[in-house]
KOLGU-4560 file (N, C-alpha, C; in nm, 3 decimals, padded with zeros to 5 digits):
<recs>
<n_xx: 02.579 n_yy: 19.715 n_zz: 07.590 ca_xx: 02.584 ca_yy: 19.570 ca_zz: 07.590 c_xx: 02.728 c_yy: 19.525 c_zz: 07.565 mol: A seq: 1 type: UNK>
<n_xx: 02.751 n_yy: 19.431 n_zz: 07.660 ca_xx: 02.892 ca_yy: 19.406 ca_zz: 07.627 c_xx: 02.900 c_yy: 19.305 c_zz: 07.516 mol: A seq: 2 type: UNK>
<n_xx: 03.046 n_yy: 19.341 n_zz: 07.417 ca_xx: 03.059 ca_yy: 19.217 ca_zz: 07.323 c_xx: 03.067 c_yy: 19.053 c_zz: 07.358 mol: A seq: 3 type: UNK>
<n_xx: 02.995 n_yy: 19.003 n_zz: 07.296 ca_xx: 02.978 ca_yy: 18.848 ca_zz: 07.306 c_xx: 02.856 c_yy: 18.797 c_zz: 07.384 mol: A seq: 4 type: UNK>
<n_xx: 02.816 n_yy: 18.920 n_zz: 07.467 ca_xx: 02.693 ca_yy: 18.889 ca_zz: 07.529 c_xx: 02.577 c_yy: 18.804 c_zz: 07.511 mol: A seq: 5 type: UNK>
<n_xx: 02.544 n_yy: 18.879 n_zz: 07.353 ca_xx: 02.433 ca_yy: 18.778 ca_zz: 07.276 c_xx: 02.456 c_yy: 18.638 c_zz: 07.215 mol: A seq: 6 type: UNK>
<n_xx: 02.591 n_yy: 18.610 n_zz: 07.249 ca_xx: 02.599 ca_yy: 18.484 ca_zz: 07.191 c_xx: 02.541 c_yy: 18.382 c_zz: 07.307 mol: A seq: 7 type: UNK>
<n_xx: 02.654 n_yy: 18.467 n_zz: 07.447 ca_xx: 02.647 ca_yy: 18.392 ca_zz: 07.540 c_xx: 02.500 c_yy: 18.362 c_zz: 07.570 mol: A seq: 8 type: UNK>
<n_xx: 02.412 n_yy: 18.471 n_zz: 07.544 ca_xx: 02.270 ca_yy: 18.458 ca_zz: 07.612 c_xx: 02.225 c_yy: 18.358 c_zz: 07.493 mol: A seq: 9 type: UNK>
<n_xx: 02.263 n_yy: 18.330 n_zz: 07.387 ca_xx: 02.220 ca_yy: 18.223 ca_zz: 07.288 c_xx: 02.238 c_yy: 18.100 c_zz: 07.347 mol: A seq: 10 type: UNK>
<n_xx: 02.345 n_yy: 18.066 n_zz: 07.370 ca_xx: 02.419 ca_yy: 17.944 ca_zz: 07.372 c_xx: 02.345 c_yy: 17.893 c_zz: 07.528 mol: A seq: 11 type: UNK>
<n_xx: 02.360 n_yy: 18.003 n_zz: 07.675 ca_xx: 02.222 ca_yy: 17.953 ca_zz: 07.780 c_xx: 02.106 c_yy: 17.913 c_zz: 07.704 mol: A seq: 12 type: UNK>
<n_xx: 02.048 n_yy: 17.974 n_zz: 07.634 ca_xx: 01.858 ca_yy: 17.949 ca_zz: 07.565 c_xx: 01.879 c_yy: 17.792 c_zz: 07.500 mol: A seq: 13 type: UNK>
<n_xx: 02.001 n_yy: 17.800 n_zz: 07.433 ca_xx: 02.021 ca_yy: 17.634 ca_zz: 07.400 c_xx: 02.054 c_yy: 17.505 c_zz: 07.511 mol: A seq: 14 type: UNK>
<n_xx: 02.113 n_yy: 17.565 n_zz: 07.569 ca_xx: 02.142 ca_yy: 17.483 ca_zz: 07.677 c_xx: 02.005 c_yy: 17.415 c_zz: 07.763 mol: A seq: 15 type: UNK>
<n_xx: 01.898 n_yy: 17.531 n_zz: 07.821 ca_xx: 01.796 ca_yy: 17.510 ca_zz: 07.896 c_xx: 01.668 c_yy: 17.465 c_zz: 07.793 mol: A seq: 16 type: UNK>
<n_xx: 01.675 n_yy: 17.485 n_zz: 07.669 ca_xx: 01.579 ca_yy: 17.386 ca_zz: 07.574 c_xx: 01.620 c_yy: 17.282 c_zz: 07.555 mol: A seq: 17 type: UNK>
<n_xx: 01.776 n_yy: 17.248 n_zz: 07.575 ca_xx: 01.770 ca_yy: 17.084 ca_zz: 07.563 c_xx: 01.738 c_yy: 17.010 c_zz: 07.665 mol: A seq: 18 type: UNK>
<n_xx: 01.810 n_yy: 17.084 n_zz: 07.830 ca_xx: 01.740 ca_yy: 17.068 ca_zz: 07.952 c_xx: 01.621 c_yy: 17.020 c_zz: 07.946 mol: A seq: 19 type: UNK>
<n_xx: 01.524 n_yy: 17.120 n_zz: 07.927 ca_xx: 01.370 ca_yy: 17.099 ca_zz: 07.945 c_xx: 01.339 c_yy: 16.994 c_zz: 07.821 mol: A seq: 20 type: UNK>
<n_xx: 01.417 n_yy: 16.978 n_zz: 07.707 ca_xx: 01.320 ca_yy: 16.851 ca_zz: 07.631 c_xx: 01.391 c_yy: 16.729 c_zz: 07.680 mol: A seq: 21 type: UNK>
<n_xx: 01.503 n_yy: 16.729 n_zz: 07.713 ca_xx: 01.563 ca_yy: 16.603 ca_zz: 07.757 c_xx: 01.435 c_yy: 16.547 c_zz: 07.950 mol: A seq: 22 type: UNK>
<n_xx: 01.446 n_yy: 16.622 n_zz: 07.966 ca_xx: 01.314 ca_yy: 16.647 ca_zz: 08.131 c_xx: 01.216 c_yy: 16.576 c_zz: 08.053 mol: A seq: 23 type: UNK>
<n_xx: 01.139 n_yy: 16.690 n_zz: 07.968 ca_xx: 01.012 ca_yy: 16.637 ca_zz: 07.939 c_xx: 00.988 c_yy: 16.466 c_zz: 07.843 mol: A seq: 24 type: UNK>
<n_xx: 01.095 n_yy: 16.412 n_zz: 07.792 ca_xx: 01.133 ca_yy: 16.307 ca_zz: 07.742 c_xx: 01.159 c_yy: 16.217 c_zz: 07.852 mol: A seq: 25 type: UNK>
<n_xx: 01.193 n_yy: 16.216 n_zz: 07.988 ca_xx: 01.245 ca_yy: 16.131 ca_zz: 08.058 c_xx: 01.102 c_yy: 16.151 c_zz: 08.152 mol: A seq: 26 type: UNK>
<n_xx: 01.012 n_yy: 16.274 n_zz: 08.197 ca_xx: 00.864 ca_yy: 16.225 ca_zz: 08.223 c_xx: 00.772 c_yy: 16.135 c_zz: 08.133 mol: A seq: 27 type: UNK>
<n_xx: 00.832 n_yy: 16.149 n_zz: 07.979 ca_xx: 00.698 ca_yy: 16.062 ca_zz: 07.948 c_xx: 00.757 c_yy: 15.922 c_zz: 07.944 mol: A seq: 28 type: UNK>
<n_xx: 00.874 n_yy: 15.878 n_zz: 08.056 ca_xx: 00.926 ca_yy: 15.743 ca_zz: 08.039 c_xx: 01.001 c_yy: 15.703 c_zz: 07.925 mol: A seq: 29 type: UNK>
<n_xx: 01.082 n_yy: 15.792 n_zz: 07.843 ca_xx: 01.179 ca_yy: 15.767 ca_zz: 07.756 c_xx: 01.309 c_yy: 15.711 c_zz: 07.819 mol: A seq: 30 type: UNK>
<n_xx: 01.347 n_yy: 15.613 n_zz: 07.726 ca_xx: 01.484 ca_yy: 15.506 ca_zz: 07.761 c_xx: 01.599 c_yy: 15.557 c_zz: 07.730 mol: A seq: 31 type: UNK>
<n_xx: 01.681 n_yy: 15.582 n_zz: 07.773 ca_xx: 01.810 ca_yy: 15.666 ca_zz: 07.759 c_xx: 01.915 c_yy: 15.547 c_zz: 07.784 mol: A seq: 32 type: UNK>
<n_xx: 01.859 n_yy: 15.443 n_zz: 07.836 ca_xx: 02.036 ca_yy: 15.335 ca_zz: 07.863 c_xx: 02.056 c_yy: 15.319 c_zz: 07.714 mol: A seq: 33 type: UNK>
<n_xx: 02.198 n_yy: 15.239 n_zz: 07.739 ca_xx: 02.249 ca_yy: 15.215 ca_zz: 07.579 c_xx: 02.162 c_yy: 15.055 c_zz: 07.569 mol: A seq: 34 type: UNK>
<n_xx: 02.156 n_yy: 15.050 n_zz: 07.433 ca_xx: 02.090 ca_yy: 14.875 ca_zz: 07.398 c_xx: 02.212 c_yy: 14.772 c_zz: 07.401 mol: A seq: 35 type: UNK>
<n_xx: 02.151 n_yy: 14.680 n_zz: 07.447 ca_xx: 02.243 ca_yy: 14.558 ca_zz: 07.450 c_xx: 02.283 c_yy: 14.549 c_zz: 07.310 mol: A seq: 36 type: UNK>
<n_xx: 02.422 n_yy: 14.474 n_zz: 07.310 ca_xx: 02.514 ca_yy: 14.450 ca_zz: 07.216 c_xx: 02.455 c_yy: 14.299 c_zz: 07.137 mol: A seq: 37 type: UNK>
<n_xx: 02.385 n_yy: 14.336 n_zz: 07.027 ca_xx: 02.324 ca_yy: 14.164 ca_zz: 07.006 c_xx: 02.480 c_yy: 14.090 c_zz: 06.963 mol: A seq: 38 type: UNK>
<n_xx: 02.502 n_yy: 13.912 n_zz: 06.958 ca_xx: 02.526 ca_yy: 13.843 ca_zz: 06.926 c_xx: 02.603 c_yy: 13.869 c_zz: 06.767 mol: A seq: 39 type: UNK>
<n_xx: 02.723 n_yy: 13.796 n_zz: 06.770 ca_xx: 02.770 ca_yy: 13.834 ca_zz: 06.620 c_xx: 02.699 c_yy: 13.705 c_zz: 06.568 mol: A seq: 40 type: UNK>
<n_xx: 02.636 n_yy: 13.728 n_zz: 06.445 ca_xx: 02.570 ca_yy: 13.614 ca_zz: 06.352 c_xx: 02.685 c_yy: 13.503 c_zz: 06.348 mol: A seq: 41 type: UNK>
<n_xx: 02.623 n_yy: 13.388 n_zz: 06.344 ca_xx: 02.754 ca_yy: 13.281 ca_zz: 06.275 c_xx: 02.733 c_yy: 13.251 c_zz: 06.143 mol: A seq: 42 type: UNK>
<n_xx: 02.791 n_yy: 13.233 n_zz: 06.047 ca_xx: 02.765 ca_yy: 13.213 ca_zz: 05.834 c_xx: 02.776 c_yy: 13.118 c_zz: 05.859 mol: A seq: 43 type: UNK>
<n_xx: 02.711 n_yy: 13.062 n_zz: 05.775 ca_xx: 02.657 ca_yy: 12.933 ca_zz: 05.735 c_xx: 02.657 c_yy: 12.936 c_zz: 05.572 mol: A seq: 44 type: UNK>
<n_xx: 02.655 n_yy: 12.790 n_zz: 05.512 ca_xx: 02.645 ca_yy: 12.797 ca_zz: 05.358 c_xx: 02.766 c_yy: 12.853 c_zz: 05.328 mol: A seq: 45 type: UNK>
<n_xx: 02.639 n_yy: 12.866 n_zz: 05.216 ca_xx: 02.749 ca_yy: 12.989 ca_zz: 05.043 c_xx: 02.785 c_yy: 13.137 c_zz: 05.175 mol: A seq: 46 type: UNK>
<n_xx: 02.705 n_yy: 13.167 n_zz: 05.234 ca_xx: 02.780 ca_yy: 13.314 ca_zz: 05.293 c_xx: 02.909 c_yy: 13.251 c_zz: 05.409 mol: A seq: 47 type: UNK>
<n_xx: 02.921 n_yy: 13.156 n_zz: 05.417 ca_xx: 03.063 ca_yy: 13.124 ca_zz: 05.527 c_xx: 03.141 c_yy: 13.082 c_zz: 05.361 mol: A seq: 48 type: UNK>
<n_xx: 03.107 n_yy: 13.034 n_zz: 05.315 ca_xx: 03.214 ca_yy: 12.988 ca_zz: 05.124 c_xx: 03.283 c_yy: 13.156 c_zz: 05.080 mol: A seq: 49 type: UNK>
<n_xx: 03.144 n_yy: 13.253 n_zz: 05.082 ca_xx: 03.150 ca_yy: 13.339 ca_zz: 05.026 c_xx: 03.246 c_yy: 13.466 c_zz: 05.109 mol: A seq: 50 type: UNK>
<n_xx: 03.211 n_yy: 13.420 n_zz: 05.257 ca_xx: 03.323 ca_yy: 13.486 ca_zz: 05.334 c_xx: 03.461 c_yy: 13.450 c_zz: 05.372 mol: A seq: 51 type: UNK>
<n_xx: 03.507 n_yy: 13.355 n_zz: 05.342 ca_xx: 03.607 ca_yy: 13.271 ca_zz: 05.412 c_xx: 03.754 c_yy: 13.277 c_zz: 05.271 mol: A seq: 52 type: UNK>
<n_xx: 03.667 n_yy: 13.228 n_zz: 05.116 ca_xx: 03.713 ca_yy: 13.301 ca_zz: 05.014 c_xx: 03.784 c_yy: 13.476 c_zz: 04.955 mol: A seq: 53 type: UNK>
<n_xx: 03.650 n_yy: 13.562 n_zz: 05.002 ca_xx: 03.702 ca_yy: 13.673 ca_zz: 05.038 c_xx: 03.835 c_yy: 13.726 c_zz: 05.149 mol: A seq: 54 type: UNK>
<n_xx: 03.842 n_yy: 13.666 n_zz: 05.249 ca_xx: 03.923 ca_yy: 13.678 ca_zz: 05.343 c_xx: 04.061 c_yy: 13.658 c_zz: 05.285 mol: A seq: 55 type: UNK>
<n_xx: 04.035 n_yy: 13.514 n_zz: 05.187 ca_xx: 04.171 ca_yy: 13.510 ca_zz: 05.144 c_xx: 04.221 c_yy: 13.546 c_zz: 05.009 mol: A seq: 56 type: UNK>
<n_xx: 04.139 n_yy: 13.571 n_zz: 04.934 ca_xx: 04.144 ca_yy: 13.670 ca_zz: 04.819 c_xx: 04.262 c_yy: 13.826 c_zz: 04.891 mol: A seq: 57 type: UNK>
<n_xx: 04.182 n_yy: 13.883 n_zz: 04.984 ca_xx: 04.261 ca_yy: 13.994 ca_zz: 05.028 c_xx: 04.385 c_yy: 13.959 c_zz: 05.170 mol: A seq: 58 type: UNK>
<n_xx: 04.392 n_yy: 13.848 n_zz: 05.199 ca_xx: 04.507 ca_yy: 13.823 ca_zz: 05.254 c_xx: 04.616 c_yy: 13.867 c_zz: 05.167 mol: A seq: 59 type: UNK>
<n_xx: 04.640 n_yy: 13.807 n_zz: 05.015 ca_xx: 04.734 ca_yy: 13.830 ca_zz: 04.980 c_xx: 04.774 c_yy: 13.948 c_zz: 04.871 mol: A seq: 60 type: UNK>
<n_xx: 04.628 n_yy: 14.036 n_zz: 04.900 ca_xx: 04.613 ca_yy: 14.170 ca_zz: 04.794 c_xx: 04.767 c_yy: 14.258 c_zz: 04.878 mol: A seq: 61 type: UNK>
<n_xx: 04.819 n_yy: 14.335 n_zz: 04.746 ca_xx: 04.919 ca_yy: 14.441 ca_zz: 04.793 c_xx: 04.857 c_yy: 14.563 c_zz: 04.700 mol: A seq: 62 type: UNK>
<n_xx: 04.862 n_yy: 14.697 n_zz: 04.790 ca_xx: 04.837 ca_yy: 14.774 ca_zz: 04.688 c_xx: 05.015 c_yy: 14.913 c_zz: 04.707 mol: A seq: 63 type: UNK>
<n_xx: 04.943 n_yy: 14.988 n_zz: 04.602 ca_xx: 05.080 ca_yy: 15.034 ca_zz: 04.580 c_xx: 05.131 c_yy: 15.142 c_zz: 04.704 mol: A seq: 64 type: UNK>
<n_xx: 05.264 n_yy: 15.164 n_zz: 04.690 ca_xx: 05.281 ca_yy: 15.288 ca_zz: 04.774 c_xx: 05.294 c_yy: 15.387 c_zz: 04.766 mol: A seq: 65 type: UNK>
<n_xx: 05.176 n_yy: 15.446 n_zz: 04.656 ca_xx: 05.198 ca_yy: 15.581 ca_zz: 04.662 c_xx: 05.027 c_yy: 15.563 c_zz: 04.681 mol: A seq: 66 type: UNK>
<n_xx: 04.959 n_yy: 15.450 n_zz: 04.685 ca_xx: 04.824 ca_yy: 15.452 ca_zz: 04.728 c_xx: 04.854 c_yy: 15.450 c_zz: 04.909 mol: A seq: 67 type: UNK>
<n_xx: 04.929 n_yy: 15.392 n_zz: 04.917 ca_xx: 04.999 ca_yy: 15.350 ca_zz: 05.088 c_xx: 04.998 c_yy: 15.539 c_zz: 05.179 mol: A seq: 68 type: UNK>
<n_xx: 05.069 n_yy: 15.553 n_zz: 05.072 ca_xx: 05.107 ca_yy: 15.722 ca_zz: 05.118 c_xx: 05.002 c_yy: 15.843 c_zz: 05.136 mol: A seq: 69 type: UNK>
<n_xx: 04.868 n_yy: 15.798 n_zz: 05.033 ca_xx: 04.746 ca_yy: 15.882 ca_zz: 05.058 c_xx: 04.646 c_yy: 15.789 c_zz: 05.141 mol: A seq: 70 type: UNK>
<n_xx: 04.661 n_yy: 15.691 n_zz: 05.202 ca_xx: 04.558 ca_yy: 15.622 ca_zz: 05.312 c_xx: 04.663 c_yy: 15.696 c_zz: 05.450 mol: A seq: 71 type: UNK>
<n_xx: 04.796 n_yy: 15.668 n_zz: 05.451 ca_xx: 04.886 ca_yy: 15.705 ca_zz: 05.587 c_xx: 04.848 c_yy: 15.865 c_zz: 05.590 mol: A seq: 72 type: UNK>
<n_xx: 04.885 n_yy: 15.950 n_zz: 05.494 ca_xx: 04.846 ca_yy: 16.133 ca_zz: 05.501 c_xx: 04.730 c_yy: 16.135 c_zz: 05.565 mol: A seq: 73 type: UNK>
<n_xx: 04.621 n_yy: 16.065 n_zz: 05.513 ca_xx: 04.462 ca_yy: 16.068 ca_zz: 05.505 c_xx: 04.456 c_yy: 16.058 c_zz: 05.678 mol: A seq: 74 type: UNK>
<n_xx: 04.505 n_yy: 15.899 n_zz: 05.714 ca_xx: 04.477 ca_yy: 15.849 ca_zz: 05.863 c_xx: 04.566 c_yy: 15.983 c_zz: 05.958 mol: A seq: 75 type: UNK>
<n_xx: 04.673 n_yy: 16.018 n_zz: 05.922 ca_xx: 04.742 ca_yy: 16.096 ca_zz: 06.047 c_xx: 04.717 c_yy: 16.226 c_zz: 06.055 mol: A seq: 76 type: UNK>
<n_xx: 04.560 n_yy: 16.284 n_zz: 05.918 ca_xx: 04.534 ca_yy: 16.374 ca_zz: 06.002 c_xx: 04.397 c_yy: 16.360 c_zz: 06.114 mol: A seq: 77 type: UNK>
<n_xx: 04.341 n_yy: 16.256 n_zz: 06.099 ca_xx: 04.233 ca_yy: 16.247 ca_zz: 06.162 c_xx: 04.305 c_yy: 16.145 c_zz: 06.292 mol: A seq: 78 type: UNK>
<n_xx: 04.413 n_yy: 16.137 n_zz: 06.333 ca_xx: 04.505 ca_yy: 16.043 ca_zz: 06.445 c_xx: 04.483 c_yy: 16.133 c_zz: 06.560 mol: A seq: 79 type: UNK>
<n_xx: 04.445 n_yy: 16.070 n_zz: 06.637 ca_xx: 04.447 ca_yy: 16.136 ca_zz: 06.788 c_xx: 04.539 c_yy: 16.151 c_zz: 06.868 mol: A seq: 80 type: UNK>
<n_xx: 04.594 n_yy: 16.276 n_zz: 06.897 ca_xx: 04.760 ca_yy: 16.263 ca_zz: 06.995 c_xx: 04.724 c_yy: 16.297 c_zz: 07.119 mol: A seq: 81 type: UNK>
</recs>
């Protein structure tokens, strides 16, 4: 038997069981489109008071830069090049 063989013959057996359940899911009339995008809510009241306040509460938040420096490390390893 050659090396890697059994993986490969793994990884086909996975392949053709998702085949056949994705098949047998789309015979019994299963919906596969994506769902419509509903409507963004509009606030009203205390939740437009309660949001509109917040907004500017953190408009003028600063935080530090050595907190700056572990959000930038954090983001540029998960950054897509």
């Amino acid at each position: 038997m050659r090396a890697g063989s059994g993986a490969d013959f793994l990884d086909k057996c996975a392949i053709l069981v998702l085949k056949s359940t994705t098949l047998q899911a789309l015979r019994k009339g299963a919906d596969y489109m994506a769902k419509p995008i509903k409507d963004t809510p509009i606030l009203k009241g205390n939740d437009a008071k309660r949001f509109s306040a917040d907004i500017r509460a953190n408009e003028t938040k600063k935080i530090s830069s050595a907190e700056y420096k572990k959000l930038m490390t954090s983001y540029n390893k998960f950054k897509i090049k």
